[in-house]
Wavefront OBJ file of the C-alpha trace (Angstrom):
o trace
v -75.425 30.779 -38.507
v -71.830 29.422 -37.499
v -71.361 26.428 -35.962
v -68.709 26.168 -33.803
v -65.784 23.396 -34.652
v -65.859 20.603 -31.921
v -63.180 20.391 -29.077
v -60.724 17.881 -29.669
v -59.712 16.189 -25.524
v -56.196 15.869 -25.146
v -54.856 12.533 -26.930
v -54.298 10.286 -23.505
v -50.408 9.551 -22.909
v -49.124 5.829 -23.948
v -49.236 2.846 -21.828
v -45.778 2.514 -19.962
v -44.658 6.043 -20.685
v -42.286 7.458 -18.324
v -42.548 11.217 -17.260
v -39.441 12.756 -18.328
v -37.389 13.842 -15.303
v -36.480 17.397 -14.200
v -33.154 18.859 -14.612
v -32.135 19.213 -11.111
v -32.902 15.757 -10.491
v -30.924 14.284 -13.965
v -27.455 16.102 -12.760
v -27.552 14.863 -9.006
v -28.453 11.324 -10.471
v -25.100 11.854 -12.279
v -23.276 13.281 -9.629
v -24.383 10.115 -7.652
v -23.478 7.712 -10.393
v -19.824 9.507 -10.251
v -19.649 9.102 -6.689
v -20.986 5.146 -6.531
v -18.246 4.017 -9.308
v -15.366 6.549 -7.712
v -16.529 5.402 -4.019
v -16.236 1.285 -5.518
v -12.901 2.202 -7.640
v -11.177 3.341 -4.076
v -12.480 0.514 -2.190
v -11.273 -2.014 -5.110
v -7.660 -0.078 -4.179
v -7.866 0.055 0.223
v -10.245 -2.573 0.958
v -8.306 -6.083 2.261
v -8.968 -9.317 0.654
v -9.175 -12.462 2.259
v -6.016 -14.802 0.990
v -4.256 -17.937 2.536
v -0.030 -18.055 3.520
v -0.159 -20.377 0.431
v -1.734 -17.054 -1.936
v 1.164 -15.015 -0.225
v 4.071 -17.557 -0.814
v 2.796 -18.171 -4.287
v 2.990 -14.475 -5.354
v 5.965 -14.353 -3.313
v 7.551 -16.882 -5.788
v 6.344 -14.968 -8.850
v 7.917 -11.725 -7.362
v 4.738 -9.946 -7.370
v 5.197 -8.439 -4.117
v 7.289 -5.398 -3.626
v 6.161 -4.560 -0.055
v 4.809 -7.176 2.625
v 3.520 -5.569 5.532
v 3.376 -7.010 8.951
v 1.295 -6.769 11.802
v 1.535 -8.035 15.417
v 3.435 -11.434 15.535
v 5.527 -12.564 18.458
v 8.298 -10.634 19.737
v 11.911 -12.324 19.666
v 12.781 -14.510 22.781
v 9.278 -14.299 23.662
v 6.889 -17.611 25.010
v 3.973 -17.785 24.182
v 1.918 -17.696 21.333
v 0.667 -14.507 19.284
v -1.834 -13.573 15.983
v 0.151 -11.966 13.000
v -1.559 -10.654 10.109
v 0.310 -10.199 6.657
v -0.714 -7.416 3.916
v 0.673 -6.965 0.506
v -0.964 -5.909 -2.970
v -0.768 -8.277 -5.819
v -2.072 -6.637 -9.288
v -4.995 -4.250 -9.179
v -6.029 -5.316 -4.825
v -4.386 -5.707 -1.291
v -5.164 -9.141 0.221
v -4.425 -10.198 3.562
v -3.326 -13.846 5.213
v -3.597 -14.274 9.040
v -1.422 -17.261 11.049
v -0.553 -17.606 14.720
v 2.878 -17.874 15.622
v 3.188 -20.076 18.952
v 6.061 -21.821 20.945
v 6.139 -25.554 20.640
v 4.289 -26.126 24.253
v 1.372 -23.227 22.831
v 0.820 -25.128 19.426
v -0.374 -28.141 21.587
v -2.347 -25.981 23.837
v -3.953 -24.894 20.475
v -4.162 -27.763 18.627
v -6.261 -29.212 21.861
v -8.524 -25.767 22.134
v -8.788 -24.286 18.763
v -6.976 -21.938 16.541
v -8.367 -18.256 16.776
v -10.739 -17.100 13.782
v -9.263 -13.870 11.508
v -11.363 -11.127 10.771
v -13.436 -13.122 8.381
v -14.304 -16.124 10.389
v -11.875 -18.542 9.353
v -9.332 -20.867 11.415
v -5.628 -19.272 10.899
v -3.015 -21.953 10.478
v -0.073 -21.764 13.968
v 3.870 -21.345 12.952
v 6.607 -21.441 14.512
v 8.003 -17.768 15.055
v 9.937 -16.064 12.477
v 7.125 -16.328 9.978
v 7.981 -12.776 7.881
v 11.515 -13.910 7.846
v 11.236 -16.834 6.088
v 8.384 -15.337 3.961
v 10.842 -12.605 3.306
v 13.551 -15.338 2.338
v 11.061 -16.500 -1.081
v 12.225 -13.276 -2.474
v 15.231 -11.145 -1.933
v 13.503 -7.742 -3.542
v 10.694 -7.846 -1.073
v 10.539 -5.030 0.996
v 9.381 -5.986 4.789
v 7.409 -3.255 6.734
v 5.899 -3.180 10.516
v 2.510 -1.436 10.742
v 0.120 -1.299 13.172
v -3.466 -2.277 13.099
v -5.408 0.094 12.317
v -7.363 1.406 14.996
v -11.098 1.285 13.138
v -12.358 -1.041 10.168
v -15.149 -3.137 9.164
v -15.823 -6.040 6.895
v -18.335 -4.720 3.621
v -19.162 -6.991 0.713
v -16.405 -9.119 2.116
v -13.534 -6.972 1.935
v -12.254 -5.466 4.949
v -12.601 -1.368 4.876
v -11.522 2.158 6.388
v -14.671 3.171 8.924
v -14.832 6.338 7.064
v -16.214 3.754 4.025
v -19.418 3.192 5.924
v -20.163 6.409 6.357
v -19.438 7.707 2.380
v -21.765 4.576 1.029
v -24.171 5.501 3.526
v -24.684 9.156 2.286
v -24.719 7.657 -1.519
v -27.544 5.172 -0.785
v -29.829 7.166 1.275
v -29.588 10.137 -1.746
v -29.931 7.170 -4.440
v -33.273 6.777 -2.338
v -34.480 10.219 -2.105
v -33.630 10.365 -6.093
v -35.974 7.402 -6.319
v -38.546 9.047 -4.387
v -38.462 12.155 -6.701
v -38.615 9.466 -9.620
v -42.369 8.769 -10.246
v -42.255 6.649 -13.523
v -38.891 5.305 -13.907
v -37.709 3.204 -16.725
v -37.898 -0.570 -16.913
v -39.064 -1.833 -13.404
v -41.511 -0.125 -11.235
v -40.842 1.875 -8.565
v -40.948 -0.534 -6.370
v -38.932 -3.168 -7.668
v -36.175 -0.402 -7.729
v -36.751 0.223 -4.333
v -36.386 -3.848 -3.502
v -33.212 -3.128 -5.534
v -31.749 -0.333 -4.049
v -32.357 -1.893 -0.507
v -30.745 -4.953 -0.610
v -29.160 -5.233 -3.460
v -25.845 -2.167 -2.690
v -23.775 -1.777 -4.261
v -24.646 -3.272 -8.036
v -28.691 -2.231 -7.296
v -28.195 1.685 -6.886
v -25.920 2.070 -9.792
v -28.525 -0.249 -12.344
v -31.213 1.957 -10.789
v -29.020 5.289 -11.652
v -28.340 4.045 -15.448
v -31.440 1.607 -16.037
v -33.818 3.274 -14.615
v -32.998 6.768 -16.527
v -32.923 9.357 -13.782
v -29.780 9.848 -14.947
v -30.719 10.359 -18.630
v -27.478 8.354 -19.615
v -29.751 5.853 -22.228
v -32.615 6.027 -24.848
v -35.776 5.398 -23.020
v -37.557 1.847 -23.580
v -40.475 1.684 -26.113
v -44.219 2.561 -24.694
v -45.797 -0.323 -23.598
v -42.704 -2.331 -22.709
v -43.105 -4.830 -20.040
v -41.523 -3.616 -16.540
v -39.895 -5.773 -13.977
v -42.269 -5.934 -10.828
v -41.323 -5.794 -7.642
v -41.648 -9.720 -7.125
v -39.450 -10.430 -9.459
v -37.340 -7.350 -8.607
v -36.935 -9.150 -4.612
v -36.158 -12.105 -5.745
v -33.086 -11.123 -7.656
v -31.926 -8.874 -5.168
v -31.912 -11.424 -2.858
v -30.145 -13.678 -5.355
v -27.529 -11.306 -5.915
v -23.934 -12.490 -5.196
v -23.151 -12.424 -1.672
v -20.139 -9.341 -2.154
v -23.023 -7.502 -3.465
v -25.096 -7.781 -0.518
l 1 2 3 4 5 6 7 8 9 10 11 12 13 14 15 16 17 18 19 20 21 22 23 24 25 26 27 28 29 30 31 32 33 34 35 36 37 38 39 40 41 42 43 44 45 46 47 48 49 50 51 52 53 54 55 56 57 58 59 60 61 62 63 64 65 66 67 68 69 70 71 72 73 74 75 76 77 78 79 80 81 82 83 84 85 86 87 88 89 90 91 92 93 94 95 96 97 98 99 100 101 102 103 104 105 106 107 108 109 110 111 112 113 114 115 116 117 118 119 120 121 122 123 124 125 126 127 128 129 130 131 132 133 134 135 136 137 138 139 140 141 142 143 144 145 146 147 148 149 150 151 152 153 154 155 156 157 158 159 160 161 162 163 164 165 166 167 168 169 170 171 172 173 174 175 176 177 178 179 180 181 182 183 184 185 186 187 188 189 190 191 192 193 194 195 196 197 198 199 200 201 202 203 204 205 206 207 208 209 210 211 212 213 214 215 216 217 218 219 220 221 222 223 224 225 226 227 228 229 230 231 232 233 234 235 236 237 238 239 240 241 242 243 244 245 246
Protein backbone atom coordinates (compact mmCIF):
# COMPACT_ATOMS: atom_id res chain seq x y z
CA UNK A 1 0.00 0.00 0.00
CA UNK A 2 1.68 3.47 -0.98
CA UNK A 3 1.10 6.34 0.74
CA UNK A 4 1.19 9.27 -1.03
CA UNK A 5 3.98 12.10 0.05
CA UNK A 6 2.13 15.22 1.50
CA UNK A 7 1.71 18.54 -0.53
CA UNK A 8 3.98 21.08 0.49
CA UNK A 9 1.65 25.01 0.07
CA UNK A 10 3.65 27.48 -1.52
CA UNK A 11 6.19 29.16 1.09
CA UNK A 12 4.16 32.73 1.57
CA UNK A 13 6.28 35.78 0.07
CA UNK A 14 8.26 38.08 2.78
CA UNK A 15 6.87 40.94 4.60
CA UNK A 16 7.70 44.22 2.59
CA UNK A 17 8.63 42.44 -0.61
CA UNK A 18 8.22 44.37 -3.66
CA UNK A 19 6.88 42.66 -6.92
CA UNK A 20 9.54 42.99 -9.37
CA UNK A 21 8.45 45.30 -12.20
CA UNK A 22 7.85 44.42 -15.88
CA UNK A 23 10.16 45.29 -18.58
CA UNK A 24 8.12 47.68 -20.46
CA UNK A 25 7.49 49.57 -17.47
CA UNK A 26 11.54 49.60 -16.16
CA UNK A 27 12.68 51.28 -19.72
CA UNK A 28 9.88 54.07 -19.84
CA UNK A 29 10.76 54.74 -16.06
CA UNK A 30 14.24 55.38 -17.58
CA UNK A 31 13.26 57.14 -20.47
CA UNK A 32 11.35 59.44 -17.96
CA UNK A 33 14.25 59.79 -15.60
CA UNK A 34 16.32 60.98 -18.90
CA UNK A 35 13.76 63.35 -19.77
CA UNK A 36 13.17 64.93 -15.95
CA UNK A 37 17.15 65.60 -15.51
CA UNK A 38 17.54 66.75 -19.49
CA UNK A 39 14.10 68.83 -19.14
CA UNK A 40 15.82 70.51 -15.47
CA UNK A 41 19.49 70.73 -17.19
CA UNK A 42 17.78 73.12 -20.08
CA UNK A 43 15.78 75.06 -17.73
CA UNK A 44 19.02 75.55 -15.36
CA UNK A 45 20.45 77.09 -19.00
CA UNK A 46 16.96 79.41 -20.38
CA UNK A 47 15.13 79.94 -17.30
CA UNK A 48 15.72 83.84 -15.81
CA UNK A 49 16.83 84.39 -12.36
CA UNK A 50 15.79 86.99 -10.20
CA UNK A 51 19.01 89.47 -9.46
CA UNK A 52 19.27 93.18 -8.26
CA UNK A 53 21.25 96.29 -10.55
CA UNK A 54 23.74 95.79 -7.63
CA UNK A 55 24.20 91.61 -8.82
CA UNK A 56 24.57 93.11 -12.44
CA UNK A 57 27.13 95.95 -11.62
CA UNK A 58 29.01 93.57 -9.41
CA UNK A 59 29.59 90.95 -12.18
CA UNK A 60 29.93 93.79 -14.38
CA UNK A 61 33.08 94.77 -12.33
CA UNK A 62 34.45 91.21 -12.33
CA UNK A 63 34.01 91.12 -16.21
CA UNK A 64 31.80 88.23 -16.09
CA UNK A 65 29.48 89.48 -18.55
CA UNK A 66 30.15 89.25 -22.21
CA UNK A 67 26.63 90.14 -23.45
CA UNK A 68 23.98 92.37 -21.49
CA UNK A 69 20.79 92.35 -23.07
CA UNK A 70 18.23 95.04 -22.90
CA UNK A 71 14.71 95.31 -22.96
CA UNK A 72 12.24 98.24 -23.17
CA UNK A 73 13.70 101.37 -21.39
CA UNK A 74 12.93 104.92 -22.41
CA UNK A 75 13.55 106.16 -25.74
CA UNK A 76 16.09 109.22 -26.12
CA UNK A 77 14.50 112.76 -25.75
CA UNK A 78 11.55 111.08 -24.47
CA UNK A 79 9.32 112.35 -21.02
CA UNK A 80 8.09 110.27 -19.19
CA UNK A 81 8.93 107.38 -17.36
CA UNK A 82 9.37 103.65 -18.70
CA UNK A 83 10.18 99.76 -17.19
CA UNK A 84 13.57 98.30 -18.54
CA UNK A 85 14.54 94.90 -17.87
CA UNK A 86 18.32 93.77 -18.08
CA UNK A 87 19.47 90.00 -18.98
CA UNK A 88 22.91 88.62 -18.97
CA UNK A 89 24.40 85.07 -17.93
CA UNK A 90 26.92 84.92 -15.22
CA UNK A 91 28.56 81.23 -14.83
CA UNK A 92 26.37 78.21 -15.36
CA UNK A 93 22.50 80.69 -15.34
CA UNK A 94 20.91 83.90 -16.94
CA UNK A 95 19.59 86.28 -14.24
CA UNK A 96 17.63 89.22 -14.78
CA UNK A 97 17.43 92.90 -12.88
CA UNK A 98 14.39 95.17 -13.59
CA UNK A 99 14.55 99.31 -12.86
CA UNK A 100 12.36 102.11 -14.15
CA UNK A 101 13.90 104.80 -15.91
CA UNK A 102 11.78 108.14 -15.31
CA UNK A 103 12.28 111.97 -15.93
CA UNK A 104 12.93 113.98 -12.84
CA UNK A 105 9.05 115.29 -12.59
CA UNK A 106 7.97 111.10 -13.06
CA UNK A 107 10.39 109.92 -10.19
CA UNK A 108 8.28 112.19 -7.82
CA UNK A 109 5.09 111.07 -9.31
CA UNK A 110 6.51 107.59 -8.35
CA UNK A 111 8.06 108.06 -5.34
CA UNK A 112 4.39 109.50 -4.14
CA UNK A 113 2.39 106.35 -5.91
CA UNK A 114 4.64 103.42 -5.93
CA UNK A 115 7.27 101.87 -8.04
CA UNK A 116 5.84 99.07 -10.42
CA UNK A 117 6.48 95.31 -9.26
CA UNK A 118 8.84 93.02 -11.90
CA UNK A 119 7.78 89.79 -12.86
CA UNK A 120 8.46 88.36 -9.48
CA UNK A 121 6.67 90.72 -7.24
CA UNK A 122 9.25 92.94 -6.14
CA UNK A 123 9.55 96.95 -6.15
CA UNK A 124 12.16 97.91 -9.11
CA UNK A 125 14.42 100.75 -8.08
CA UNK A 126 13.64 104.36 -10.78
CA UNK A 127 16.91 105.85 -12.74
CA UNK A 128 17.49 108.40 -14.50
CA UNK A 129 17.62 107.42 -18.34
CA UNK A 130 20.65 106.11 -19.87
CA UNK A 131 20.77 103.19 -17.49
CA UNK A 132 22.57 100.45 -20.14
CA UNK A 133 24.98 103.16 -20.95
CA UNK A 134 26.42 103.67 -17.89
CA UNK A 135 26.06 99.93 -17.04
CA UNK A 136 27.87 99.43 -20.26
CA UNK A 137 30.61 102.03 -19.07
CA UNK A 138 31.72 99.29 -15.84
CA UNK A 139 33.21 97.33 -18.59
CA UNK A 140 34.53 98.18 -21.97
CA UNK A 141 34.31 94.29 -23.39
CA UNK A 142 30.64 94.11 -22.69
CA UNK A 143 28.69 93.58 -25.55
CA UNK A 144 25.16 95.61 -25.38
CA UNK A 145 22.15 93.99 -27.24
CA UNK A 146 18.29 95.22 -27.74
CA UNK A 147 15.78 92.35 -27.56
CA UNK A 148 12.38 92.25 -27.25
CA UNK A 149 10.23 90.67 -24.67
CA UNK A 150 9.34 87.72 -25.40
CA UNK A 151 5.92 87.35 -26.34
CA UNK A 152 4.95 84.16 -23.82
CA UNK A 153 6.62 83.07 -20.38
CA UNK A 154 5.79 82.06 -16.99
CA UNK A 155 7.37 82.04 -13.59
CA UNK A 156 8.11 77.94 -12.41
CA UNK A 157 10.01 77.10 -9.25
CA UNK A 158 10.93 80.74 -9.31
CA UNK A 159 12.70 81.09 -12.41
CA UNK A 160 11.08 82.70 -15.21
CA UNK A 161 10.52 80.09 -18.34
CA UNK A 162 9.72 79.56 -22.21
CA UNK A 163 5.67 78.58 -22.28
CA UNK A 164 6.67 75.60 -24.19
CA UNK A 165 8.34 74.54 -20.46
CA UNK A 166 4.90 74.07 -19.02
CA UNK A 167 3.78 72.03 -21.40
CA UNK A 168 7.14 69.44 -21.57
CA UNK A 169 6.98 69.10 -17.46
CA UNK A 170 3.44 68.58 -17.81
CA UNK A 171 3.70 65.48 -20.14
CA UNK A 172 6.71 64.15 -17.72
CA UNK A 173 4.58 64.33 -14.54
CA UNK A 174 1.36 63.02 -15.67
CA UNK A 175 3.52 59.73 -17.26
CA UNK A 176 5.63 59.70 -13.84
CA UNK A 177 1.93 59.16 -12.54
CA UNK A 178 0.64 56.61 -14.81
CA UNK A 179 4.20 54.75 -14.10
CA UNK A 180 3.16 54.95 -10.47
CA UNK A 181 -0.12 53.59 -11.14
CA UNK A 182 1.39 50.54 -12.99
CA UNK A 183 3.77 50.33 -9.82
CA UNK A 184 1.90 48.17 -7.21
CA UNK A 185 4.67 47.59 -4.52
CA UNK A 186 7.25 50.12 -4.96
CA UNK A 187 10.36 50.41 -2.96
CA UNK A 188 10.75 52.36 0.26
CA UNK A 189 7.45 54.40 0.77
CA UNK A 190 4.07 53.22 -0.10
CA UNK A 191 2.27 53.99 -2.88
CA UNK A 192 0.77 56.56 -1.56
CA UNK A 193 3.31 58.52 -0.01
CA UNK A 194 4.86 58.51 -3.59
CA UNK A 195 1.85 59.75 -4.87
CA UNK A 196 1.84 62.78 -2.01
CA UNK A 197 5.36 63.07 -3.52
CA UNK A 198 4.90 63.17 -6.97
CA UNK A 199 1.97 65.73 -6.51
CA UNK A 200 3.38 68.37 -4.79
CA UNK A 201 6.59 67.84 -4.45
CA UNK A 202 7.84 68.46 -8.81
CA UNK A 203 10.32 68.56 -9.66
CA UNK A 204 12.78 66.76 -6.84
CA UNK A 205 9.52 64.20 -5.92
CA UNK A 206 9.14 62.48 -9.48
CA UNK A 207 12.77 61.94 -10.00
CA UNK A 208 13.27 60.29 -6.04
CA UNK A 209 10.14 58.33 -6.99
CA UNK A 210 11.88 57.21 -10.51
CA UNK A 211 15.33 56.16 -8.65
CA UNK A 212 14.02 55.40 -4.96
CA UNK A 213 11.25 53.86 -5.59
CA UNK A 214 12.89 51.24 -8.23
CA UNK A 215 10.60 51.36 -11.23
CA UNK A 216 13.46 52.26 -12.81
CA UNK A 217 15.60 49.32 -11.62
CA UNK A 218 18.63 51.81 -11.28
CA UNK A 219 19.40 50.42 -7.31
CA UNK A 220 19.53 47.15 -5.22
CA UNK A 221 16.17 46.70 -3.73
CA UNK A 222 15.80 47.37 0.21
CA UNK A 223 15.87 44.31 2.57
CA UNK A 224 12.30 42.42 3.26
CA UNK A 225 10.73 43.77 6.03
CA UNK A 226 12.24 47.25 5.87
CA UNK A 227 10.19 49.97 7.26
CA UNK A 228 8.43 52.20 4.40
CA UNK A 229 7.74 55.85 4.56
CA UNK A 230 3.84 56.35 4.87
CA UNK A 231 2.01 58.64 3.30
CA UNK A 232 1.79 61.00 6.49
CA UNK A 233 5.04 61.37 6.71
CA UNK A 234 5.45 61.32 2.90
CA UNK A 235 2.85 64.87 2.92
CA UNK A 236 4.50 66.38 5.29
CA UNK A 237 7.83 66.53 3.58
CA UNK A 238 6.47 67.33 0.40
CA UNK A 239 4.97 70.13 1.75
CA UNK A 240 8.22 71.04 3.49
CA UNK A 241 10.09 70.89 0.45
CA UNK A 242 11.97 74.09 -0.58
CA UNK A 243 9.79 76.52 -2.12
CA UNK A 244 11.79 76.24 -5.96
CA UNK A 245 10.76 72.75 -5.63
CA UNK A 246 7.21 73.37 -5.30
Amino acid sequence: MSVAAPVSAPAPAPVGAEAPVGRPVRWLARLLLAGWVVTLVWLSLVALRPATLADLEADLRAGEVETLEVVGGLAPQSRGYSTVELRWRSGWGRQAATAVEATPGRQATLARSGTPLDDWGARVPVVEPGLADRLAALDADVRVVEVDRPSSHGTLFGWQTPMESFWVLLVLWLTTFTVLAWHEHPQRATRAAWAWLVLLGAPLGPVAYLVLGGPAGLLRPPAPGSRRLTEGWALLLALLLPPTAR
